[in-house]
N, CA, C and O atoms as CSV, one atom per row, in Angstrom:
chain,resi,resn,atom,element,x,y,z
A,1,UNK,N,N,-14.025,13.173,-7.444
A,1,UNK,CA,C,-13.208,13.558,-8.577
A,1,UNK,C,C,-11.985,12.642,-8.709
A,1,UNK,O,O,-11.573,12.207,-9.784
A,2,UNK,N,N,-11.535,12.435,-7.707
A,2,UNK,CA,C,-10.360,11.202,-7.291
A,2,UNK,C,C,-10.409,10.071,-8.556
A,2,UNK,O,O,-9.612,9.831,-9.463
A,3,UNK,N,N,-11.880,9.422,-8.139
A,3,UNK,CA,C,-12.148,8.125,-8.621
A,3,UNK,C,C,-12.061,8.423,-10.736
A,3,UNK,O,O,-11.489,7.762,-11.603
A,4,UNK,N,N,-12.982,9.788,-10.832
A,4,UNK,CA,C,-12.747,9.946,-11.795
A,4,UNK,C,C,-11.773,10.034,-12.653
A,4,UNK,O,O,-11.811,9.974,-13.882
A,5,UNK,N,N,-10.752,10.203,-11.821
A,5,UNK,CA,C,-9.045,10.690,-12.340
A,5,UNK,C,C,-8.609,9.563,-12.390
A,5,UNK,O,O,-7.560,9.692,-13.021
A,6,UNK,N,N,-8.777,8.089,-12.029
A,6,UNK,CA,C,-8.520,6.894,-11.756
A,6,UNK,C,C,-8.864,6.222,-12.694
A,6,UNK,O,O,-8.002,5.730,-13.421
A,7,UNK,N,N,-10.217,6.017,-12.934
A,7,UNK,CA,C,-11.078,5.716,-14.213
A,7,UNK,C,C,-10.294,6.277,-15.690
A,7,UNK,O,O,-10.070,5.539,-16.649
A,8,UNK,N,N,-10.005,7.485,-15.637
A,8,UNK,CA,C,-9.404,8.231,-16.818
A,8,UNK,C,C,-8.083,7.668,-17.000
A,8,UNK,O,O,-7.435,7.494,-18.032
A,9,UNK,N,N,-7.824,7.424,-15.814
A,9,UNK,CA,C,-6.379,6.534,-16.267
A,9,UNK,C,C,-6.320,5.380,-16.555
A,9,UNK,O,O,-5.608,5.096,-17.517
A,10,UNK,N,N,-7.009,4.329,-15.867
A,10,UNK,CA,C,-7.351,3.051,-16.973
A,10,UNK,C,C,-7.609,3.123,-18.164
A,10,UNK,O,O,-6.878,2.363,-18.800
A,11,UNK,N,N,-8.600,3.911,-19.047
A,11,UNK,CA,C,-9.204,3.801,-19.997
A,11,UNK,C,C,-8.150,4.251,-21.146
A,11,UNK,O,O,-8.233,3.903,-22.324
A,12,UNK,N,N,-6.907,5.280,-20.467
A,12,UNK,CA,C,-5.626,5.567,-21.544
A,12,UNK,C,C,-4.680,4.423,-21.127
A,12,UNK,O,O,-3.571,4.317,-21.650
A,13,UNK,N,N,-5.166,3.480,-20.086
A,13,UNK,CA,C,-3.538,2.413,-20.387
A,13,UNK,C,C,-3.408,1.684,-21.300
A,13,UNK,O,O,-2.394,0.988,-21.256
A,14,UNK,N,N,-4.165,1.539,-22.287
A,14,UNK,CA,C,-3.993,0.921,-23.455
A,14,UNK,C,C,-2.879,1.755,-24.588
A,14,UNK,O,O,-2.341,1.235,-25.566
A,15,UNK,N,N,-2.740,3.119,-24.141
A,15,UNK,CA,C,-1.837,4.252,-25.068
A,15,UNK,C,C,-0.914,4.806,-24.058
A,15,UNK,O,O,0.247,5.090,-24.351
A,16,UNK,N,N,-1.152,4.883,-23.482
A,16,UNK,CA,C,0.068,5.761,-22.566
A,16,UNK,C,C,0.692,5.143,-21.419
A,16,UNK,O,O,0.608,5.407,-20.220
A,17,UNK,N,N,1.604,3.893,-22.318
A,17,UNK,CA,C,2.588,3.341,-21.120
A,17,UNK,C,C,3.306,3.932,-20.211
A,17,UNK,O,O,3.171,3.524,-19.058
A,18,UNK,N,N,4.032,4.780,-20.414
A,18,UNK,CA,C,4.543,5.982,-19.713
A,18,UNK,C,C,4.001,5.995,-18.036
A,18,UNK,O,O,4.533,5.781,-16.947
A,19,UNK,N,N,2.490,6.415,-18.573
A,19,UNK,CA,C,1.941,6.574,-17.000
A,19,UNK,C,C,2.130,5.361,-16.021
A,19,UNK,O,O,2.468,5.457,-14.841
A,20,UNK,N,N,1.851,4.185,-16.718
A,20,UNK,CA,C,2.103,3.122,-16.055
A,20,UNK,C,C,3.364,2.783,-15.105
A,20,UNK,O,O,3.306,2.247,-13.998
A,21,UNK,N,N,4.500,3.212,-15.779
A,21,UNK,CA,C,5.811,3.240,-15.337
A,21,UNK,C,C,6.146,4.594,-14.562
A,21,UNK,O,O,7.265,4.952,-14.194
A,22,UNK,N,N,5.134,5.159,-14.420
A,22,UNK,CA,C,5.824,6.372,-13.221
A,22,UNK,C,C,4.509,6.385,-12.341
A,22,UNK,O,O,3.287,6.260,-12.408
A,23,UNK,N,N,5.580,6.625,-11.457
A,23,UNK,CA,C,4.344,6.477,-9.717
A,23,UNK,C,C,3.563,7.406,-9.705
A,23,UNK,O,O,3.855,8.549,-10.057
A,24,UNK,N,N,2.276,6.973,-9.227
A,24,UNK,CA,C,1.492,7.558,-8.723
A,24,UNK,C,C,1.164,8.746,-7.911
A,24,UNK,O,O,1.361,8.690,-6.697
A,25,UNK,N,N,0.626,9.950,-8.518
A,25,UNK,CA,C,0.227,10.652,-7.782
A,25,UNK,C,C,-0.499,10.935,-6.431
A,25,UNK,O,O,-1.538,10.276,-6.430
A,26,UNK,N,N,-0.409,11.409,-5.674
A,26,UNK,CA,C,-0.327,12.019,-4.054
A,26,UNK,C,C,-1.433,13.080,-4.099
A,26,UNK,O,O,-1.488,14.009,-4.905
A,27,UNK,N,N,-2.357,12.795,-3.064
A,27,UNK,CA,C,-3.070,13.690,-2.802
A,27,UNK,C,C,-3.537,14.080,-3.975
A,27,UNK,O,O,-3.740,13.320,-4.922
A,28,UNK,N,N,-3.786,15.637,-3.968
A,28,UNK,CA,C,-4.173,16.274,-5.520
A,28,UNK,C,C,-2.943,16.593,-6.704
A,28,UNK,O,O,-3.019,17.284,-7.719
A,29,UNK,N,N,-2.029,15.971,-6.266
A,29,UNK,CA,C,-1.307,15.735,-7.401
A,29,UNK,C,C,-1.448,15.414,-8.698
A,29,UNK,O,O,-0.863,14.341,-8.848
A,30,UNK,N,N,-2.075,15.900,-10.070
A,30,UNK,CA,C,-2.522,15.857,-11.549
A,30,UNK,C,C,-1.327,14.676,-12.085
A,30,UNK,O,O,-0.303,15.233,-11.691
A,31,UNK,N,N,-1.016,13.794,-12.537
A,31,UNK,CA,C,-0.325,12.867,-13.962
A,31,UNK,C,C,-0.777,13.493,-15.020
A,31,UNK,O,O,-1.977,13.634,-15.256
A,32,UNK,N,N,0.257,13.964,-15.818
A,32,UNK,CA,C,0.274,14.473,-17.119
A,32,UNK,C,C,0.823,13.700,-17.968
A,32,UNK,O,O,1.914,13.137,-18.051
A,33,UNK,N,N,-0.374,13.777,-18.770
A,33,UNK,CA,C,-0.351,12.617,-20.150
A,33,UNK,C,C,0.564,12.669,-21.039
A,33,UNK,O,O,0.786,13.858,-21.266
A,34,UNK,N,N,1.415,11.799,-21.858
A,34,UNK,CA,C,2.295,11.528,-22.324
A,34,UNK,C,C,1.780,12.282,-23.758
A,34,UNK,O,O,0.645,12.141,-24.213
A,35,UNK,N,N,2.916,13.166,-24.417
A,35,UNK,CA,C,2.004,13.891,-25.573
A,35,UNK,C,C,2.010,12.752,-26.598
A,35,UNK,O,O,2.175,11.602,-26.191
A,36,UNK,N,N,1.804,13.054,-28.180
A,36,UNK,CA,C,1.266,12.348,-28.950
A,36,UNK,C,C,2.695,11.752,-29.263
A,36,UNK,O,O,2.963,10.581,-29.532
A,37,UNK,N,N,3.764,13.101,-29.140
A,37,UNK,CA,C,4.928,12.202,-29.769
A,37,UNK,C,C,5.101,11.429,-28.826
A,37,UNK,O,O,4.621,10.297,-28.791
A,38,UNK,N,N,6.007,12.077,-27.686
A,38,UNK,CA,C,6.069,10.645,-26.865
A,38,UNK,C,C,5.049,9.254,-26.506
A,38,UNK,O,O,5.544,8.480,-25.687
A,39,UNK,N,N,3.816,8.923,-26.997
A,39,UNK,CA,C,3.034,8.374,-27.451
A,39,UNK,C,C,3.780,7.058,-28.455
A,39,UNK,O,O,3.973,5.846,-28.365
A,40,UNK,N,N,4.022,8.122,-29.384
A,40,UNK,CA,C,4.359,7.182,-31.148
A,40,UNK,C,C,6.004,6.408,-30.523
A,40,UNK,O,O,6.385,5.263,-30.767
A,41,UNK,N,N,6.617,7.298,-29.818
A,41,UNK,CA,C,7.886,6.716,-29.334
A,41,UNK,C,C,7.636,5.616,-28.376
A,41,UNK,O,O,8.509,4.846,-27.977
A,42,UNK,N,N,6.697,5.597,-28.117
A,42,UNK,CA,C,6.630,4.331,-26.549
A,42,UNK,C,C,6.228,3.123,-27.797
A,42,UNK,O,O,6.818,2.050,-27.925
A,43,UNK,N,N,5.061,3.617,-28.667
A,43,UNK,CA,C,4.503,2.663,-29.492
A,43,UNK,C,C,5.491,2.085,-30.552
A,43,UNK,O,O,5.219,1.093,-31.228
A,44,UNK,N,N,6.628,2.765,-30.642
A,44,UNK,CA,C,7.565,2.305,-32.041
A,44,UNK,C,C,8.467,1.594,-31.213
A,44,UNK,O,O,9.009,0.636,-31.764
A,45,UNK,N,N,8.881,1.893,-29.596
A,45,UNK,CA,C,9.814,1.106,-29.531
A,45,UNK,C,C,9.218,-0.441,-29.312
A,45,UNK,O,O,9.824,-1.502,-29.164
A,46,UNK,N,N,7.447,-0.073,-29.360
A,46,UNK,CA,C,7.176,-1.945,-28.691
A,46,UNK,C,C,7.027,-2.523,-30.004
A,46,UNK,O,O,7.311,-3.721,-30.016
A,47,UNK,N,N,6.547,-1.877,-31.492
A,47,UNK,CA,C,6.300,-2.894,-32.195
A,47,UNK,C,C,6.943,-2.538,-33.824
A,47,UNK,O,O,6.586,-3.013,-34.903
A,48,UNK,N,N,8.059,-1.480,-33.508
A,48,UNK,CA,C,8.940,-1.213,-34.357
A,48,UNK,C,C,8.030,-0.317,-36.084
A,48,UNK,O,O,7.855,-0.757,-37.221
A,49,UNK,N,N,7.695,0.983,-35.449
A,49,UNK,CA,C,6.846,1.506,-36.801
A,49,UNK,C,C,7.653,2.245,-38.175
A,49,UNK,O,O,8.661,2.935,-38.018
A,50,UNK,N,N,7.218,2.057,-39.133
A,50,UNK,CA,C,8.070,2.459,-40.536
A,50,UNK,C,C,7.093,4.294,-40.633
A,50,UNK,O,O,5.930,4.596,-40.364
A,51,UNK,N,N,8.292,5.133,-41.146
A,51,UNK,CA,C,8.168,5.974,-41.166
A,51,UNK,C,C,6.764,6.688,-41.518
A,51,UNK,O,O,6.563,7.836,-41.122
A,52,UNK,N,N,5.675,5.902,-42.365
A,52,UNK,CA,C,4.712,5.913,-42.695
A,52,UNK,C,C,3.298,5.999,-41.650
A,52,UNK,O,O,2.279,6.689,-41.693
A,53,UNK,N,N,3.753,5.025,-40.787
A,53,UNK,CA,C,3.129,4.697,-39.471
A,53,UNK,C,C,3.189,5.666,-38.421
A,53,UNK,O,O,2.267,5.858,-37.629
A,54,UNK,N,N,4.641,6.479,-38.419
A,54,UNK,CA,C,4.480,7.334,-37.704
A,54,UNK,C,C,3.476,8.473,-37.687
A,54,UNK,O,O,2.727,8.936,-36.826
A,55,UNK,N,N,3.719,8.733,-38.862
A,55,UNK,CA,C,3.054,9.722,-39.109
A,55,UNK,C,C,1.638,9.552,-38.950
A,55,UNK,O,O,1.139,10.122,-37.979
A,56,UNK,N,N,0.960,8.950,-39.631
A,56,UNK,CA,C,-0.528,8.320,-39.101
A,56,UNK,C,C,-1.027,8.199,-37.728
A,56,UNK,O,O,-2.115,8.614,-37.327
A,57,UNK,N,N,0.227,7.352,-36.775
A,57,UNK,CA,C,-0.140,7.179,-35.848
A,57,UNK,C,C,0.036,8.501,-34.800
A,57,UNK,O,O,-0.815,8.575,-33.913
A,58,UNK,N,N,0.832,9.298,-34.832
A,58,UNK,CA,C,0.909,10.895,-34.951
A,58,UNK,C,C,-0.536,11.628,-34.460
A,58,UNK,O,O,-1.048,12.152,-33.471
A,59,UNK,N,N,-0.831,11.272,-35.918
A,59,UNK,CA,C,-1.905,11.922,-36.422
A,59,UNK,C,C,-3.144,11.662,-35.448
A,59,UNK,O,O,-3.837,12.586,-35.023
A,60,UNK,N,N,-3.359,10.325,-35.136
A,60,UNK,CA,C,-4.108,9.712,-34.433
A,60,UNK,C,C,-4.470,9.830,-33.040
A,60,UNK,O,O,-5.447,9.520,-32.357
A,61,UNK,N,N,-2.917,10.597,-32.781
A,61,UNK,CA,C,-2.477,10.459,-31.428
A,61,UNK,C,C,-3.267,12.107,-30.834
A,61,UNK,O,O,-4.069,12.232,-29.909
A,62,UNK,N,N,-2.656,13.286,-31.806
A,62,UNK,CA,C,-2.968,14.536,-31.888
A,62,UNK,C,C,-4.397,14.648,-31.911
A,62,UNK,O,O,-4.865,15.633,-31.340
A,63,UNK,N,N,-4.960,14.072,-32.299
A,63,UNK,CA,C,-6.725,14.130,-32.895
A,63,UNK,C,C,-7.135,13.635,-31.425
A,63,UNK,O,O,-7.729,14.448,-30.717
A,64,UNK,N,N,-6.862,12.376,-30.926
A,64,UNK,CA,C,-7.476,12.007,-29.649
A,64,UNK,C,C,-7.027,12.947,-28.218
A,64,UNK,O,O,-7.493,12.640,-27.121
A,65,UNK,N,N,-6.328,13.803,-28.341
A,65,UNK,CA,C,-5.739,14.170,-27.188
A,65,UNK,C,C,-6.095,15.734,-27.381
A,65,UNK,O,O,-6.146,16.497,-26.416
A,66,UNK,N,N,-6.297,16.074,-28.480
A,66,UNK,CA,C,-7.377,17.301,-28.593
A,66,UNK,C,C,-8.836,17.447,-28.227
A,66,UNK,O,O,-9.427,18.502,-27.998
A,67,UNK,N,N,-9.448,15.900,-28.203
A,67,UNK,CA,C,-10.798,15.433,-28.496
A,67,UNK,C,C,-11.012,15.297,-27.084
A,67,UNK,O,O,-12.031,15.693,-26.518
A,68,UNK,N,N,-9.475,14.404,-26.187
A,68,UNK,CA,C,-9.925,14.272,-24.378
A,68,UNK,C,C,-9.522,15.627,-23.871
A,68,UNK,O,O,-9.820,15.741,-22.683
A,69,UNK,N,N,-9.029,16.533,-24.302
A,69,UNK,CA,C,-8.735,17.471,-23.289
A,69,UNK,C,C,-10.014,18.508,-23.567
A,69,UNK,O,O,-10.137,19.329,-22.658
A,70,UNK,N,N,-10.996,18.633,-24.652
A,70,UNK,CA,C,-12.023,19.343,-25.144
A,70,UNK,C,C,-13.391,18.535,-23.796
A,70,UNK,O,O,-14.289,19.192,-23.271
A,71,UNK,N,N,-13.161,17.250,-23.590
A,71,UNK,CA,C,-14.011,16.759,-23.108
A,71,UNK,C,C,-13.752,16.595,-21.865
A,71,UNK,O,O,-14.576,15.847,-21.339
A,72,UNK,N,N,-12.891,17.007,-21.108
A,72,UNK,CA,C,-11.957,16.771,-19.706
A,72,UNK,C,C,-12.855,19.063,-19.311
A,72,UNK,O,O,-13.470,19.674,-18.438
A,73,UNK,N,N,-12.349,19.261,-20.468
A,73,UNK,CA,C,-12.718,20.989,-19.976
A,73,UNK,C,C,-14.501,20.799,-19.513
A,73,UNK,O,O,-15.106,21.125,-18.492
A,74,UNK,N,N,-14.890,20.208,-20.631
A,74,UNK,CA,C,-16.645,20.198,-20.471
A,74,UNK,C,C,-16.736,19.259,-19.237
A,74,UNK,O,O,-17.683,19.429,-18.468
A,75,UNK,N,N,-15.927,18.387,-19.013
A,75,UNK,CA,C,-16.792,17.807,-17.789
A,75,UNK,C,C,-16.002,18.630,-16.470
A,75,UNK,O,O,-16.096,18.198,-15.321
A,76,UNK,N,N,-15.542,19.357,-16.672
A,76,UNK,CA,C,-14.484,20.353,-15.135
A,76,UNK,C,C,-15.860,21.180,-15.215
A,76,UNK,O,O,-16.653,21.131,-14.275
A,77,UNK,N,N,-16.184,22.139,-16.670
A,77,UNK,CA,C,-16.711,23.288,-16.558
A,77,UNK,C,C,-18.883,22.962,-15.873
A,77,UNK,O,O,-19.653,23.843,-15.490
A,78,UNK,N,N,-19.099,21.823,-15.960
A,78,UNK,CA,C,-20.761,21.478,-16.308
A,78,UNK,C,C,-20.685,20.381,-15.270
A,78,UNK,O,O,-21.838,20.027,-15.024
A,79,UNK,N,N,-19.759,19.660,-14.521
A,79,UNK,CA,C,-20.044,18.888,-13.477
A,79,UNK,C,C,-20.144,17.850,-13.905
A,79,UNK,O,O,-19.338,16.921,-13.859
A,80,UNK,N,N,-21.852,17.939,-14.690
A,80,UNK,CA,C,-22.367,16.631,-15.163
A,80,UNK,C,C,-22.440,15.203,-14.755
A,80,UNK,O,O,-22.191,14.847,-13.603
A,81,UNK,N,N,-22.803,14.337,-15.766
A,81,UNK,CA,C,-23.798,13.171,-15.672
A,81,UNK,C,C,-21.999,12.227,-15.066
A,81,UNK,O,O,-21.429,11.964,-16.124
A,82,UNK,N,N,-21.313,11.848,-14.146
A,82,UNK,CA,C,-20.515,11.286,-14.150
A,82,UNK,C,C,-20.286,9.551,-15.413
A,82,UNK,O,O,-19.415,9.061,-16.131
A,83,UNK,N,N,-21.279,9.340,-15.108
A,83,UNK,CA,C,-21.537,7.767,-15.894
A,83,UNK,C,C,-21.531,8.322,-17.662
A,83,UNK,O,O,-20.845,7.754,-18.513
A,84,UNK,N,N,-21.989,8.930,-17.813
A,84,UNK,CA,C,-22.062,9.595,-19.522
A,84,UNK,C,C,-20.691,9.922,-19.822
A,84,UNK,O,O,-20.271,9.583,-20.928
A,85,UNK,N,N,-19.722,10.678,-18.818
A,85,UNK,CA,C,-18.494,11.202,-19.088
A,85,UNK,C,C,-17.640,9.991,-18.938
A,85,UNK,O,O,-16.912,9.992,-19.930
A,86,UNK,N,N,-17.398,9.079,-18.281
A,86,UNK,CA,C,-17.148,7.933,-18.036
A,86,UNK,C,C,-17.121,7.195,-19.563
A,86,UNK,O,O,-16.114,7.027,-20.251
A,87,UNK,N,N,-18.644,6.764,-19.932
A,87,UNK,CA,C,-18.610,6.217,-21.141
A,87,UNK,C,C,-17.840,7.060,-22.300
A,87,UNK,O,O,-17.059,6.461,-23.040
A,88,UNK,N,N,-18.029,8.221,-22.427
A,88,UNK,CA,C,-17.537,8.620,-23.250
A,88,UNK,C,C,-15.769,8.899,-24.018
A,88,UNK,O,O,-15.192,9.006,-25.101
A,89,UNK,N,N,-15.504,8.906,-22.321
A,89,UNK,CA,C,-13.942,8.323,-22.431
A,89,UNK,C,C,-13.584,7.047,-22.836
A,89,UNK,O,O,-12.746,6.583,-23.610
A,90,UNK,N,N,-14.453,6.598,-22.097
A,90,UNK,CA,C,-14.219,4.750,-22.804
A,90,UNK,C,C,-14.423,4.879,-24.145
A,90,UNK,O,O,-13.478,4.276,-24.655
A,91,UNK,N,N,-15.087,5.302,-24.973
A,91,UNK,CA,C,-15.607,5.194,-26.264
A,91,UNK,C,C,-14.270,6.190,-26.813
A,91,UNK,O,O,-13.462,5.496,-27.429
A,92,UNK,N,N,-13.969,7.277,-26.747
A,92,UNK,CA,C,-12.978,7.646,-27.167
A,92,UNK,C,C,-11.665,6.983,-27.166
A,92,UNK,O,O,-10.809,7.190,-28.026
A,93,UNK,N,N,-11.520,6.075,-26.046
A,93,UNK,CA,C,-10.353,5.334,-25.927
A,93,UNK,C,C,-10.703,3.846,-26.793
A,93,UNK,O,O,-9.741,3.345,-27.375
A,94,UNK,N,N,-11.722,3.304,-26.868
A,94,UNK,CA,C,-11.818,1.970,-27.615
A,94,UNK,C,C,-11.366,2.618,-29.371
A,94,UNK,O,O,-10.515,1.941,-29.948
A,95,UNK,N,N,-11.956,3.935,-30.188
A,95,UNK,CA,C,-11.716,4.726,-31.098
A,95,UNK,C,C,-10.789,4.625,-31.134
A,95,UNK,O,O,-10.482,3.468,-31.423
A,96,UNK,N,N,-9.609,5.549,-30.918
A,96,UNK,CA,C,-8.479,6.097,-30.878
A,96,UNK,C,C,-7.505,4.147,-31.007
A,96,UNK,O,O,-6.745,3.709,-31.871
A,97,UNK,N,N,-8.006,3.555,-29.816
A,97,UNK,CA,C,-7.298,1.549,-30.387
A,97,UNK,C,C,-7.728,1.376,-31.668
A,97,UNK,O,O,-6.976,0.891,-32.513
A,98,UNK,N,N,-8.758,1.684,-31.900
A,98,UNK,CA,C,-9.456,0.729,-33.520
A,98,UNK,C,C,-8.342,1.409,-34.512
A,98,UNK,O,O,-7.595,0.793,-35.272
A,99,UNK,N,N,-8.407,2.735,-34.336
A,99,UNK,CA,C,-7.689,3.455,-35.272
A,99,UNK,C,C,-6.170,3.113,-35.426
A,99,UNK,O,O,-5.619,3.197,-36.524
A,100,UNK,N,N,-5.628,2.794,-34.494
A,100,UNK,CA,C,-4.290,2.381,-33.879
A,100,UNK,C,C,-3.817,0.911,-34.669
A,100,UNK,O,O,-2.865,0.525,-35.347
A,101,UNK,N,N,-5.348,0.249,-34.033
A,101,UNK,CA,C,-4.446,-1.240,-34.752
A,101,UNK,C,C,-4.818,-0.945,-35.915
A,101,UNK,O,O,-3.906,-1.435,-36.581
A,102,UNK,N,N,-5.497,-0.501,-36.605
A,102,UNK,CA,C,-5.842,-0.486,-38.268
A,102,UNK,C,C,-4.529,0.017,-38.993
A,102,UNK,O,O,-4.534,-0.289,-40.185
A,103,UNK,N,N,-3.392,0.718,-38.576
A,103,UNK,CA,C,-2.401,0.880,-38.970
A,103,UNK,C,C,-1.533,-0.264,-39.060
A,103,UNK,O,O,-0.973,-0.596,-40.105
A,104,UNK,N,N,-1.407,-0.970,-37.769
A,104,UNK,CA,C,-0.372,-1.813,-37.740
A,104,UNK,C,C,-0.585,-3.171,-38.970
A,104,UNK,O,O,-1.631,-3.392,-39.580
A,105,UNK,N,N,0.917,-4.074,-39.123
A,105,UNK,CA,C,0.905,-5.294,-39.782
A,105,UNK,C,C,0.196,-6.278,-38.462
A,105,UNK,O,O,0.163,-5.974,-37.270
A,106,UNK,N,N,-0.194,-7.188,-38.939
A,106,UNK,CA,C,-0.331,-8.389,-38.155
A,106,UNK,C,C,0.604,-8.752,-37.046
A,106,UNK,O,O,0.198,-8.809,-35.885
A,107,UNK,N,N,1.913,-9.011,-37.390
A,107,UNK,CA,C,2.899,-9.279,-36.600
A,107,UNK,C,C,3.137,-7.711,-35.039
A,107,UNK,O,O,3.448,-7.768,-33.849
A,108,UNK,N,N,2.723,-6.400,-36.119
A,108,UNK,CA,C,2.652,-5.564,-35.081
A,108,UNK,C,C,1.735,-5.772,-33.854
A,108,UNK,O,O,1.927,-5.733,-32.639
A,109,UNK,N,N,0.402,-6.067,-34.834
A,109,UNK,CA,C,-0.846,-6.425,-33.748
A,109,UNK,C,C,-0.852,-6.779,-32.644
A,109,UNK,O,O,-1.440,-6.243,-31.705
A,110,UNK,N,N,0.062,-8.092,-32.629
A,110,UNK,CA,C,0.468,-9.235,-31.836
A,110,UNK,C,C,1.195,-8.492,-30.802
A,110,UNK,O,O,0.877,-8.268,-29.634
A,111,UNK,N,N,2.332,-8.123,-31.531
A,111,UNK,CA,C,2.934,-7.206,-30.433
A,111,UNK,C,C,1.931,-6.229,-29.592
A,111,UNK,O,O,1.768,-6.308,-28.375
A,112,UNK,N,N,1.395,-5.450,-30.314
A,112,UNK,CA,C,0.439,-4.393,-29.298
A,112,UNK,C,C,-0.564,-4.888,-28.352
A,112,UNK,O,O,-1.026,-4.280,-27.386
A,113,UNK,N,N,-0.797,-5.879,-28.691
A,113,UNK,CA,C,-1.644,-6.598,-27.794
A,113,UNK,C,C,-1.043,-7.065,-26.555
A,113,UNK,O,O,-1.700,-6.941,-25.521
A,114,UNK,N,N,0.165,-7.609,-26.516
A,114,UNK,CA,C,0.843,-7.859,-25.833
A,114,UNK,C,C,1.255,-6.627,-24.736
A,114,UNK,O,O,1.103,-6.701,-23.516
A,115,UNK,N,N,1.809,-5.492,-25.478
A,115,UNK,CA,C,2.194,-4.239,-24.582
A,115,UNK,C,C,0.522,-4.168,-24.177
A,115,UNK,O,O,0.567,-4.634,-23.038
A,116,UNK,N,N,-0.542,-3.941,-24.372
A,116,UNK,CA,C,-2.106,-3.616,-23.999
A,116,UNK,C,C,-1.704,-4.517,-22.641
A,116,UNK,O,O,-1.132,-3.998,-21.682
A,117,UNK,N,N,-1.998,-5.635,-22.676
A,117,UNK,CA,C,-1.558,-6.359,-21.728
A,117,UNK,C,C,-0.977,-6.351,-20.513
A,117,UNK,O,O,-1.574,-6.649,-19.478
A,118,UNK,N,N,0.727,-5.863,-20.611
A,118,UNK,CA,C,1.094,-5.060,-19.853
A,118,UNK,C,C,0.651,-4.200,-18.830
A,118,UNK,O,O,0.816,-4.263,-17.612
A,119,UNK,N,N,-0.033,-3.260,-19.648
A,119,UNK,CA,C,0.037,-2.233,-19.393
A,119,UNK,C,C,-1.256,-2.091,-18.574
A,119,UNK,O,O,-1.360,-1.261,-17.672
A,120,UNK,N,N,-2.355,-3.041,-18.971
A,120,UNK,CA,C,-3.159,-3.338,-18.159
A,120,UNK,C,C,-3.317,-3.938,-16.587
A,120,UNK,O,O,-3.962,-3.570,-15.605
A,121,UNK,N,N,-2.486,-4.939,-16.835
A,121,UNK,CA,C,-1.933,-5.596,-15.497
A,121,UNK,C,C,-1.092,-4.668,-14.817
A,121,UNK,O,O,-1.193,-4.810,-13.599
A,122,UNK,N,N,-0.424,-3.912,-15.103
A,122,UNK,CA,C,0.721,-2.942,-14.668
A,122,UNK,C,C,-0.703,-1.995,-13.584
A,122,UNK,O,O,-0.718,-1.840,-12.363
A,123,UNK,N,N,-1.621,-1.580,-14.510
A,123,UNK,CA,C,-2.385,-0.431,-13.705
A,123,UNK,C,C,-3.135,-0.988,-12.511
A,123,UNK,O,O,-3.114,-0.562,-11.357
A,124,UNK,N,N,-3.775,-1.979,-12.987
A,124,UNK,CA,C,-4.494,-3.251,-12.185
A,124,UNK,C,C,-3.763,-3.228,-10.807
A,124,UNK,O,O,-4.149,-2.641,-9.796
A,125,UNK,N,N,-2.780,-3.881,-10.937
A,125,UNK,CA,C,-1.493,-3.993,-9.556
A,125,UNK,C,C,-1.277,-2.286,-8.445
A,125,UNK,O,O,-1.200,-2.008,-7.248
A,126,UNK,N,N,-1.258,-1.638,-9.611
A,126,UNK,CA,C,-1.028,0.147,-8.871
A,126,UNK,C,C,-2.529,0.225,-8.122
A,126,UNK,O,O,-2.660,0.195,-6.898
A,127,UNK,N,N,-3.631,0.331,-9.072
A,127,UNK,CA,C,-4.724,0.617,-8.325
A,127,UNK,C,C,-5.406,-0.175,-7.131
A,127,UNK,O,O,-6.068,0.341,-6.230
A,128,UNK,N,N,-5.025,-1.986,-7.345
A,128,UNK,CA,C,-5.179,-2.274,-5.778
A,128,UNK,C,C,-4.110,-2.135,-4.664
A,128,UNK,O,O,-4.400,-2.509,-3.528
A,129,UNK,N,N,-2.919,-1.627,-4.926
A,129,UNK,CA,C,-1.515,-0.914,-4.051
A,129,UNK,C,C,-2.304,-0.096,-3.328
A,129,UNK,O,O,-2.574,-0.199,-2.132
A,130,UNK,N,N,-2.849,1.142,-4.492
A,130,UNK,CA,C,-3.391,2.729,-3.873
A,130,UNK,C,C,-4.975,1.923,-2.859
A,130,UNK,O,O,-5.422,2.483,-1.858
A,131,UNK,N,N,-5.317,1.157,-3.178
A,131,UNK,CA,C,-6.884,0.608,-2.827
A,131,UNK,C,C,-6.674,0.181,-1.045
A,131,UNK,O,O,-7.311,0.564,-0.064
A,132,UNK,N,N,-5.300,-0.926,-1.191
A,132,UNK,CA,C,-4.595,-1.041,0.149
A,132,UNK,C,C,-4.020,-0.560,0.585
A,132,UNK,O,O,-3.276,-1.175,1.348
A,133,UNK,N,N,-3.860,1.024,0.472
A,133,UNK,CA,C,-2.915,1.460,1.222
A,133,UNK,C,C,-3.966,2.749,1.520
A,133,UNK,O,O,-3.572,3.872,1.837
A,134,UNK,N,N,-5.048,2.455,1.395
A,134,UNK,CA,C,-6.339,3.735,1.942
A,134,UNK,C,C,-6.790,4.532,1.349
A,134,UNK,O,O,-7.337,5.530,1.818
A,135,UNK,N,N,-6.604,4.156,-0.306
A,135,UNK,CA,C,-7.066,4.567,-1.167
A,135,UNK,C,C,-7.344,6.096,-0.781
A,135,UNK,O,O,-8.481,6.496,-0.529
A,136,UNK,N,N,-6.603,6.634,-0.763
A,136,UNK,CA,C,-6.039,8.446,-0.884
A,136,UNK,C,C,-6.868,8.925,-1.723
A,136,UNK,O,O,-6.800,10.109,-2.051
């Protein structure tokens, strides 16, 4: 279940910088996901969104985080196919980006790509830390 909780967190570092910047959980210690607003706030301060954007991206934010916690219950409650639940997060998380950059200007893009980036390398670095240090 560990690994799974690990996996689930890569696949949101593309949206939820937040996690990136706060340490890692211990033992069975849960990370709780950054809600939608604080979401739009991490995302406005990297690529500066007009009131319009918020709201959309809001919107975007609320819809996907209803959609993983509906699919986080089904895979607690049914066990299931690990690799299917796996993909399916991935696929919800590649979604929830498409939808994301389709809001932004060009110049935003650039920027988000850049924080993606980040935020990728940021998790990358944590998970071989936790990997060398006996992966708990």
């Amino acid at each position: 279940m560990k690994k799974l909780m690990i996996i689930c967190g890569l696949l949101f570092a593309t949206v939820s910088f937040a996690n990136a910047q706060q340490g890692g959980g211990q033992g069975g210690q849960r990370r709780m996901m950054a809600t939608p607003e604080e979401r739009v706030k991490q995302l406005d301060e990297k690529v500066k969104l007009t009131d319009d954007q918020k709201t959309k991206v809001t919107a975007v934010y609320t819809a996907a985080a209803d959609e993983m916690k509906k699919a986080r219950e089904e895979a607690q409650a049914g066990g299931g196919d690990r690799q299917a639940m796996m993909a399916k997060f991935q696929k919800m998380n590649t979604d929830t980006d498409t939808k994301i950059t389709a809001l932004l200007t060009e110049d935003q893009k650039k920027a988000y790509k850049t924080w993606q980036d980040e935020v990728k390398a940021a998790r990358e670095k944590a998970m071989k830390e936790r990997q060398a240090g006996g992966g708990q």
